[in-house]
C-alpha positions in Angstrom: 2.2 23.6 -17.3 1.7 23.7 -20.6 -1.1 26.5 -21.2 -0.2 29.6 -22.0 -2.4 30.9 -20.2 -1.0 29.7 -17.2 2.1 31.7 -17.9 3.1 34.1 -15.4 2.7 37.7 -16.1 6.5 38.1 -15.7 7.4 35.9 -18.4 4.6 37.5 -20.6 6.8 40.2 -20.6 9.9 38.5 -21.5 9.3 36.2 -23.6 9.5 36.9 -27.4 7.7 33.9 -28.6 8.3 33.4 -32.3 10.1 30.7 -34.2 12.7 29.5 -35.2 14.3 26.3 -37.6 17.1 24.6 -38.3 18.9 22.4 -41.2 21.2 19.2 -41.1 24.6 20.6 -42.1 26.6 18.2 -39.3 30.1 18.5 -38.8 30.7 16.5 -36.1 34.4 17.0 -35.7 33.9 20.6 -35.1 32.7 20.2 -31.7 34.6 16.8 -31.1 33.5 13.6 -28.9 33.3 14.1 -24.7 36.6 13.2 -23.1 36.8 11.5 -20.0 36.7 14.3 -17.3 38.1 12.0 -14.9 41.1 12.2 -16.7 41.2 16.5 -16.5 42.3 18.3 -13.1 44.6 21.1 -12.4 47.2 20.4 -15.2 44.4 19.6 -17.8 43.9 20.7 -21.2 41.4 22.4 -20.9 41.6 25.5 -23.1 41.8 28.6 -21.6 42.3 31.7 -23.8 41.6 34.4 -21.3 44.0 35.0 -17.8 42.9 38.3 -16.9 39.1 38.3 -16.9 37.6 38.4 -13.9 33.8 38.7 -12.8 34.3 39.2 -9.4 35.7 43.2 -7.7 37.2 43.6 -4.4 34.3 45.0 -3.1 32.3 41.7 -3.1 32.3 40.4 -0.5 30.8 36.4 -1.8 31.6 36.6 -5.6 34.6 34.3 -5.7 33.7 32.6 -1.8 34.7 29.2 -1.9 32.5 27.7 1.2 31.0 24.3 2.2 28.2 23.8 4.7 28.8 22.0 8.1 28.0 18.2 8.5 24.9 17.9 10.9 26.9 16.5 13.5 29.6 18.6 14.0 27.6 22.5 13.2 28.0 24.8 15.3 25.4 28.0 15.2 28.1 31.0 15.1 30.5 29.0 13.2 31.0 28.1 9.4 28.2 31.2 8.2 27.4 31.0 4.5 28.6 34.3 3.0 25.7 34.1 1.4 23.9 35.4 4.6 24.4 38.6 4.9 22.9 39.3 1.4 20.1 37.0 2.0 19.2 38.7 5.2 19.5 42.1 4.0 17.5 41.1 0.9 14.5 39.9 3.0 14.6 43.0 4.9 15.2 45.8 2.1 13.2 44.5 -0.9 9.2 44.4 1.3 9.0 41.0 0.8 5.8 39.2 1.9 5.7 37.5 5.7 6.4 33.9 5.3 8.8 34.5 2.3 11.4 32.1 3.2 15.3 31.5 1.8 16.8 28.2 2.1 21.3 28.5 1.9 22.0 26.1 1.1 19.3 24.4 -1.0 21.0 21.6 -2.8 23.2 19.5 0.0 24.3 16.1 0.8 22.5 14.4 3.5 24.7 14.8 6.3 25.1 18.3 5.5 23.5 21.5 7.2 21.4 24.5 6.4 20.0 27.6 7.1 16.3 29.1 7.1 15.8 32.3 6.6 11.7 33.6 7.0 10.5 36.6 7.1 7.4 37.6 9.6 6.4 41.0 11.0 5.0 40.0 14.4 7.7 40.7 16.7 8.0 37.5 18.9 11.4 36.7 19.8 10.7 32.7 18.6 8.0 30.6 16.6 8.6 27.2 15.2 9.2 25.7 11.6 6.2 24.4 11.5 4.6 27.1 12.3 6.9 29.5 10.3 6.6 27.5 7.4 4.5 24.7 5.5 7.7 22.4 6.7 6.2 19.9 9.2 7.2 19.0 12.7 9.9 16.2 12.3 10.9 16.8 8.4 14.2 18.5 9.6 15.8 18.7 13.2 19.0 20.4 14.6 21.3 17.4 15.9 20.4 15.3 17.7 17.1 16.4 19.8 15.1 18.9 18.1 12.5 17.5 16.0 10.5 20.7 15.4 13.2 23.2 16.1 12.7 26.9 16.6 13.8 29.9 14.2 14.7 33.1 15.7 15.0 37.0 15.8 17.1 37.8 18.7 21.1 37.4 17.5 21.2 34.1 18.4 21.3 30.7 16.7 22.0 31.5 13.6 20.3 34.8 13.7 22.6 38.1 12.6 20.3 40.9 14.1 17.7 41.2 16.8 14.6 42.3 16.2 15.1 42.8 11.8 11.9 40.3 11.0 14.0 37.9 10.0 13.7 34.6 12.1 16.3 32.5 11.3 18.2 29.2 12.1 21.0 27.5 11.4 22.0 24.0 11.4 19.0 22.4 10.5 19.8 19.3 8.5 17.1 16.4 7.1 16.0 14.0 10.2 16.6 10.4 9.3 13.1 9.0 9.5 12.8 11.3 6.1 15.2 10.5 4.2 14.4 7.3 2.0 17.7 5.2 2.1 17.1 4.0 -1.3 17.3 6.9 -3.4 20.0 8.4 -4.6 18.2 12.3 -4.3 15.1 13.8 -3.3 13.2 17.1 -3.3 10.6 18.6 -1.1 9.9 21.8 0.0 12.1 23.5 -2.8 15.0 21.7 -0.6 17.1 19.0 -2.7 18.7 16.2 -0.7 21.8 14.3 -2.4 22.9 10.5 -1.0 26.3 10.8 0.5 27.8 8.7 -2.0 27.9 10.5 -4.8 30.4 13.2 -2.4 33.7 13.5 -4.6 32.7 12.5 -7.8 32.3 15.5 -9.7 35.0 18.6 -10.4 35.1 22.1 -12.4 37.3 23.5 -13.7 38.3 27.7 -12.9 38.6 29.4 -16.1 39.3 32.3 -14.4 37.8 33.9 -11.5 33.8 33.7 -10.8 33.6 31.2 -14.2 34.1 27.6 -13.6 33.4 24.8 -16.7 33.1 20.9 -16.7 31.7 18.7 -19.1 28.0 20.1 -18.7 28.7 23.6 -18.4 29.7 26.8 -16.9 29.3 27.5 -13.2 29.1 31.2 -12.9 29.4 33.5 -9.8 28.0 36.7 -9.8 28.2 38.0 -6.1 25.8 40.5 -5.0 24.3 41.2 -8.7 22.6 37.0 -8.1 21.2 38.2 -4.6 19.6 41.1 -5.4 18.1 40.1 -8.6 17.2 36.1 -8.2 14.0 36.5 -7.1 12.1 39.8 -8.9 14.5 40.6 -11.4 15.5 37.7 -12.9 15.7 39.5 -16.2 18.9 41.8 -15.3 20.5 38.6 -14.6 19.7 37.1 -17.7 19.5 39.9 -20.8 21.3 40.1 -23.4 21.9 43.9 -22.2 22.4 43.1 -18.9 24.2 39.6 -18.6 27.2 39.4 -16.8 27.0 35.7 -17.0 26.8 36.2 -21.2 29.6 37.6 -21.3 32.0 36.0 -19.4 31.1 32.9 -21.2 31.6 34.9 -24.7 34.9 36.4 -23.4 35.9 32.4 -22.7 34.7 30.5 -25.3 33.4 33.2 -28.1 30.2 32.8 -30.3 29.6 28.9 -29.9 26.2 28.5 -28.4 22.9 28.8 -30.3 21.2 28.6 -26.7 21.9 29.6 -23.3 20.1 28.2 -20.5 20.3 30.0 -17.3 19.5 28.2 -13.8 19.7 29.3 -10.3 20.9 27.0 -7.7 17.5 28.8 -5.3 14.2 28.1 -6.5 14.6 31.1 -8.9 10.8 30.7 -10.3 9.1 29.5 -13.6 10.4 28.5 -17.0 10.6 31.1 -20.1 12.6 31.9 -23.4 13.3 34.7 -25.2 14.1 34.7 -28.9 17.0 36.4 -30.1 17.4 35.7 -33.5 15.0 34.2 -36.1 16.8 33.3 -39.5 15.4 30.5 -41.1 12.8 31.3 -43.5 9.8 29.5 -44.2 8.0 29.7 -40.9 6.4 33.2 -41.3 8.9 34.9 -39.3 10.0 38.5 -39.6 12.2 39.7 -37.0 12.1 43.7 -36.7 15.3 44.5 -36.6 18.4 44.1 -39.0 20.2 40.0 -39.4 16.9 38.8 -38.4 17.4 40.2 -35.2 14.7 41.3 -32.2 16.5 44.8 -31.5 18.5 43.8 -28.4 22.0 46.0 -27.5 24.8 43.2 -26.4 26.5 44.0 -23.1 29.7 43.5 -24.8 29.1 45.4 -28.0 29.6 42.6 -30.5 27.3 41.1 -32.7 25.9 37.5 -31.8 24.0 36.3 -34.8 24.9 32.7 -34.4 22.1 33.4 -30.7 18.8 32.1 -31.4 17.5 32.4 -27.9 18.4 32.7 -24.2 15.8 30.5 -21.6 15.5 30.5 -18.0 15.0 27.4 -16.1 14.0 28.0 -12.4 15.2 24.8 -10.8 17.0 21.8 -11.4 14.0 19.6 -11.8 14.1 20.1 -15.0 10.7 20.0 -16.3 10.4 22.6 -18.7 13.6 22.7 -20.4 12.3 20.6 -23.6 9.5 22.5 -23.4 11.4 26.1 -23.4 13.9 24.3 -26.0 10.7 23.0 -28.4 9.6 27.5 -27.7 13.3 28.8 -29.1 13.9 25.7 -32.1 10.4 26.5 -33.9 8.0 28.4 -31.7 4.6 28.5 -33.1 4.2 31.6 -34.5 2.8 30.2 -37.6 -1.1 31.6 -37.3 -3.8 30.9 -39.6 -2.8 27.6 -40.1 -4.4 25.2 -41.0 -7.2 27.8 -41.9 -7.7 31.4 -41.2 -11.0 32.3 -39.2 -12.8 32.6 -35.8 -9.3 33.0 -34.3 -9.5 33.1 -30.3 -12.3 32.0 -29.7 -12.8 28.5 -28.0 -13.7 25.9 -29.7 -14.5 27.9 -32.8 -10.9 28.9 -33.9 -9.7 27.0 -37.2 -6.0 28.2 -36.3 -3.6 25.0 -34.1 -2.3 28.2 -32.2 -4.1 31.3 -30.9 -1.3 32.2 -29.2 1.8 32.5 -31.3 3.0 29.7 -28.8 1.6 26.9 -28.3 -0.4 24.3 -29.6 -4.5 23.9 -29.2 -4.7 20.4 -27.9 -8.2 19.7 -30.7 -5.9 18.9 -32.8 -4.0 15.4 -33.3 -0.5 16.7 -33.2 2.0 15.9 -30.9 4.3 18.2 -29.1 5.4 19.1 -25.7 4.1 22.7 -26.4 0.4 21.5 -26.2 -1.8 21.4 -23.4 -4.1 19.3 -22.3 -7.5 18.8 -23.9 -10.2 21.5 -22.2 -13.6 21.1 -20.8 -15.6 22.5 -23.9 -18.4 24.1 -21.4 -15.9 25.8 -19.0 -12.3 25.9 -20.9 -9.0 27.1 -19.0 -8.2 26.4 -16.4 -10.7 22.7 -16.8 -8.8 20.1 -17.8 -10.4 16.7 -19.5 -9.8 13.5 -17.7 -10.9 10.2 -18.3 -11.5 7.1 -16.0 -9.5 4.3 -16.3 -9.7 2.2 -13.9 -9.4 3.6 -11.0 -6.9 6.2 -12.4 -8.1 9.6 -13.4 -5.5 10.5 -16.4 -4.9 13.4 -18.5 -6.2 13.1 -22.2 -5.2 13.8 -26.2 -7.3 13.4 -29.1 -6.5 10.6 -31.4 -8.0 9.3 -34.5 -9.1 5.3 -34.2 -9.0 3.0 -37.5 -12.6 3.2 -37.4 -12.6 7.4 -38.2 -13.9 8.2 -35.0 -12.3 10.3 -32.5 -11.1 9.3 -29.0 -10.3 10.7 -26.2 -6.6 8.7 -24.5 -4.5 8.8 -22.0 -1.3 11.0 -22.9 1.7 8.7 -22.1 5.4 9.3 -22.4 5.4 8.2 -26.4 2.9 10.7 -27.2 5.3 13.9 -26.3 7.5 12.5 -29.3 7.1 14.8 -32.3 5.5 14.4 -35.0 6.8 14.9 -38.3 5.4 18.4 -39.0 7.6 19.1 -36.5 10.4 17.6 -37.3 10.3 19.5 -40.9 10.2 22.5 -39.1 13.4 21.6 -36.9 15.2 21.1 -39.4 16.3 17.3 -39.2 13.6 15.7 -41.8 13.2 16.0 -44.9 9.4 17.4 -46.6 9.3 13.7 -48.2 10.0 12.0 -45.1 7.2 14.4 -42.9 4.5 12.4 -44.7 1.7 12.1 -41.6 -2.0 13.4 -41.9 -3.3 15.4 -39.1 -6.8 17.1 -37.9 -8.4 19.7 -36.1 -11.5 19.3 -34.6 -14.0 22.3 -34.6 -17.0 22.9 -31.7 -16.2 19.5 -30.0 -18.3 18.2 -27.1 -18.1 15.2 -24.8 -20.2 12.0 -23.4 -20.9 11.0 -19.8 -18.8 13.5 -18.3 -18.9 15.2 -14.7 -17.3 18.3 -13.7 -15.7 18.3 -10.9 -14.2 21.1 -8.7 -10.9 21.4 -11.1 -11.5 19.3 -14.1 -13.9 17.5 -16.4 -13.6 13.2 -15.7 -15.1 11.3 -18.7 -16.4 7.4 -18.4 -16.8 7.9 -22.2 -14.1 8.4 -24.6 -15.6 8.8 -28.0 -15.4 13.1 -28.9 -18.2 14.5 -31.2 -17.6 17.6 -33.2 -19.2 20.1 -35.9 -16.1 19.7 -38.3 -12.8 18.3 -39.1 -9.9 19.9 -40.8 -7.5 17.6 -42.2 -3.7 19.2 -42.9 -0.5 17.7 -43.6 2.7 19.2 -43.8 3.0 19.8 -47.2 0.4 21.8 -46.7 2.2 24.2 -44.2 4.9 24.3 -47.0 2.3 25.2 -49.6 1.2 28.1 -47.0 4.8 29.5 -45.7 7.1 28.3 -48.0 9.9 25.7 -48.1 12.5 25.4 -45.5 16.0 27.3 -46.0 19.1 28.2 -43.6 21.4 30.8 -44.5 23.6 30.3 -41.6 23.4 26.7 -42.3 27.6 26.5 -41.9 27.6 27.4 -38.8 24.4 25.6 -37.6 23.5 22.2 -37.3 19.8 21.6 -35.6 20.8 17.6 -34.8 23.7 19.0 -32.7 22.9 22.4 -31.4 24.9 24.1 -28.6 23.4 24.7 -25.5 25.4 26.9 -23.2 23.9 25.8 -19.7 24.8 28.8 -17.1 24.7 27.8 -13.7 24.4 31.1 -11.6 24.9 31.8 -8.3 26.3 34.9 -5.8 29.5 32.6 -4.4 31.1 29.6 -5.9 28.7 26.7 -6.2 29.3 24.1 -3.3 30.1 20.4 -4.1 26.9 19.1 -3.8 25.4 21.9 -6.3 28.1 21.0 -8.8 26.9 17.4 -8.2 23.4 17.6 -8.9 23.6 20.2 -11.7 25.8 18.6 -13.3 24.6 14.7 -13.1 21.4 16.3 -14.2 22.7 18.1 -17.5 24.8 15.2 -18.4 22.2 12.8 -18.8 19.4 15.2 -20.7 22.4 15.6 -22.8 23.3 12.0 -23.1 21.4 10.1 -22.0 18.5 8.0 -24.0 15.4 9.2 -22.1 13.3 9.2 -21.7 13.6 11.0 -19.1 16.4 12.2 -16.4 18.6 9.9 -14.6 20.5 10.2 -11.1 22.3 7.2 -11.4 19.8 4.5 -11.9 17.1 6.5 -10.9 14.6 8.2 -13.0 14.5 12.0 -11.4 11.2 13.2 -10.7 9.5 15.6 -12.6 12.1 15.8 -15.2 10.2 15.6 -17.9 11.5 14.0 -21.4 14.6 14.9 -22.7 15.2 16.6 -25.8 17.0 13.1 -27.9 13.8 11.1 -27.1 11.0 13.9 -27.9 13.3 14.3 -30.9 13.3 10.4 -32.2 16.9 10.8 -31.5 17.7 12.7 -35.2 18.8 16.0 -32.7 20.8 16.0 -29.9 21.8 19.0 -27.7 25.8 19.5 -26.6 27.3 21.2 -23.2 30.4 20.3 -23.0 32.4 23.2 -24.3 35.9 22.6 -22.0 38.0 22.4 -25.3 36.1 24.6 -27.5 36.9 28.4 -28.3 35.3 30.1 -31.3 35.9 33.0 -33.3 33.4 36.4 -33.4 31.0 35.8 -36.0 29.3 38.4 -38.0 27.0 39.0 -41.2 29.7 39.2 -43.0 31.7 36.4 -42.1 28.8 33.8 -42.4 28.1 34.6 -45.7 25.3 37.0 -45.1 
């Protein structure tokens, strides 16, 4: 995950990976404390300056479609059909998808609630199972109460909308009991999340107008036919600052507040990425190419949005990568030749901590969430190093023991905190208080190591190399120059604004709104250091940004009282 190299070619081509920092200059009453939303409804306070904006047309069928799936024992095929559907369908047939591409609507939904399956398969039988349809075993969902391995079809029936179209389809298909573990309070599998029952009526949003909905972690934004066509190979048009719809509704609501928008689907939309906007704090050997340190992007709206660092896409709500994305648009990496120039991209050799502009070489002793794992030095990417514990097989970093030697160790939760180069370059520590030493290993081999199929397991953990290089951070400072924000009024790095944009082509159902948004509450409040839904730790969540941080930088999303005014060079001081 965190290789560049195992990047996507697609996001190669959208991200603009430089770097960016930040500077204490807190206000915190600006952006105020979180009220209770239990206490907002209809006749809230919410603040509102916009009545006649509206993102959805006539002519959309499912932009501003308020619809909630049937429970599993009362669905009916031909009843209760998504309008989400039709799109879906035609989308499957239109676009030459692959056989076995598959859509699931919904795919966030309470327990007792139903979906549909939507695959699509060139073979022209009338019938075939999920199973064989789909990696989905026999018995993981059912159709109330006998089916256990029901059947999708392409003949008009069950769910289906037209014969013979390569589309096999079924609808109400809901989790069988035996797979559903009664303790938890959600679970995911097969790019399908499940929500307890429980947690039914205990979130709201509130419409700003129509197709943009907010609540205390964000915006919930419908797009209509512009989400269907675009979620899956042109995520891009749904997420440019050219292009965005979703942009600038948010803008026309709440104006130029957010240093960061995260967009997230509620399908499996694909992948993680960033793309940097703006890059105005000087120091870390950036050199935007356009004019207010700008990367040449036209706004849909035609204003200027200095105040943007970066926009990043976040393809699920697991949300894995979003510290990682985050660590991408607050300081990238693009800080080459450091901590000496020479050899660069070449393994093993390279004297540089990034050959990439993005991410960190894992030979050296920093920690981040924007370095990989430690690479088998005879095979490199995609050959992971593991060492034997037990009878674990864990994924290892390089540290430095009392005794000078080097050692290979188990990365654990503690060691994706930042160190304080990193800090500096945020923006929330002082160059006296990022007083750590650091080294690079050069030409670095192993002992008592096998290679296996995917990866290198290690019995021994001591590392040999040609060379060290020792750095610190005053000598990054010494190389790039000391740390200054010139927007630093309007910018605070231990409370930056994260717009979280929730897209979708209708309304989001309840149980979307509920996992979205108990998910983005607690990465944005909670103390890690990782996800919570409820009590429960969410899986594969990763650590959230607070913890990685030491807690010195916090992100905000709630935004329901909050309006701000254009910004501009010249109003900031530029």
């Amino acid at each position: 995950m965190f290789s560049h190299k195992q990047f996507n070619p697609f996001f190669k081509l959208v991200l603009i990976l430089t770097a960016i920092c930040l500077s204490n200059c807190s206000d915190k009453s600006k952006y105020g404390e979180a009220s209770d939303y239990e206490k907002l409804g209809a006749g809230s306070t919410i603040d509102n300056p916009i009545t006649t904006y509206s993102l959805c047309t006539n002519s959309d069928a499912t932009c501003n479609k308020n619809w909630e799936p049937s429970l599993k024992t009362s669905c009916v095929a031909t009843e209760n059909i998504s309008p989400s559907i039709t799109g879906y369908t035609n989308y499957l047939k239109n676009n030459h998808v692959k056989d076995g591409t598959r859509i699931f609507e919904p795919a966030i939904l309470f327990i007792d609630e139903t979906l549909t399956i939507m695959v699509k398969d060139s073979s022209g039988l009338k019938s075939k199972s999920i199973s064989k349809l789909t990696n989905i075993p026999s018995g993981f969902l059912e159709v109330y109460p006998a089916s256990s391995n029901p059947e999708l079809y392409d003949d008009g029936t069950n769910g289906d909308l037209e014969a013979n179209d390569g589309i096999f389809t079924r609808s109400c298909l809901s989790l069988s009991s035996s797979s559903w573990n009664q303790s938890k309070n959600t679970d995911q599998a097969f790019d399908i999340f499940f929500i307890n029952k429980s947690y039914r009526n205990t979130e709201k949003v509130f419409e700003l107008y129509p197709g943009l909905s907010i609540n205390d972690t964000g915006f919930f934004i419908s797009l209509g036919d512009e989400y269907t066509n675009n979620i899956k190979f042109n995520s891009g048009q749904l997420t440019s600052p050219s292009t965005s719809r979703a942009m600038a509704a948010v803008w026309a609501a709440r104006g130029d507040i957010f240093d960061i928008f995260v967009f997230t689907p509620r399908h499996a939309g694909g992948g993680a990425g960033m793309w940097r906007l703006h890059d105005f704090i000087q120091g870390l050997n950036h050199n935007p190419s356009c004019s207010d340190y700008s990367y040449c992007y036209n706004y849909i709206d035609s204003q200027e949005h200095p105040e943007l660092i970066a926009g990043t896409w976040i393809g699920w709500p697991s949300i894995q990568s979003l510290t990682h994305e985050l660590e991408h648009a607050m300081f990238g990496i693009n800080t080459k030749d450091f901590p000496e120039s020479g050899n660069r991209g070449i393994f093993l050799l390279t004297r540089e901590w990034t050959v990439d502009g993005m991410h960190i070489e894992a030979d050296s002793t920093v920690n981040t969430y924007l370095k990989g794992p430690l690479w088998d030095p005879a095979r490199g990417y995609p050959y992971a190093v593991k060492l034997k514990v037990g009878n674990r097989k864990v994924e290892t970093h390089i540290v430095k023991n009392q005794d000078g030697t080097f050692r290979l160790k188990e990365r654990s939760t503690d060691d994706y905190k930042l160190s304080d180069i990193f800090l500096y370059i945020l923006g929330v520590i002082t160059a006296e208080e990022a007083n750590e030493t650091y080294y690079k290993l050069i030409n670095y081999s192993l002992n008592d190591c096998i290679s296996e199929n995917n990866y290198l397991l290690c019995t021994n953990d001591l590392i040999n190399y040609d060379e060290v290089i020792t750095f610190t951070t005053a000598d990054f400072i010494k190389k790039f120059g000391g740390y200054s924000n010139p927007r630093s009024s309007s910018f605070d790095p231990a409370n930056f604004k994260l717009g979280i944009l929730n897209i979708s082509d209708r309304k989001h159902t309840e149980a979307e709104i509920t996992l979205k948004s108990i998910v983005y509450r607690s990465y944005a409040t909670g103390t890690g250091p990782k996800v919570k839904f409820g009590d429960q730790v969410l899986d594969d969540s990763g650590n959230i940004w607070s913890y990685i941080t030491h807690f010195k930088s916090k992100v905000i999303v709630d935004f329901r009282k909050i309006k701000g005014l254009r910004l501009s060079p010249k109003t900031i001081g530029m």
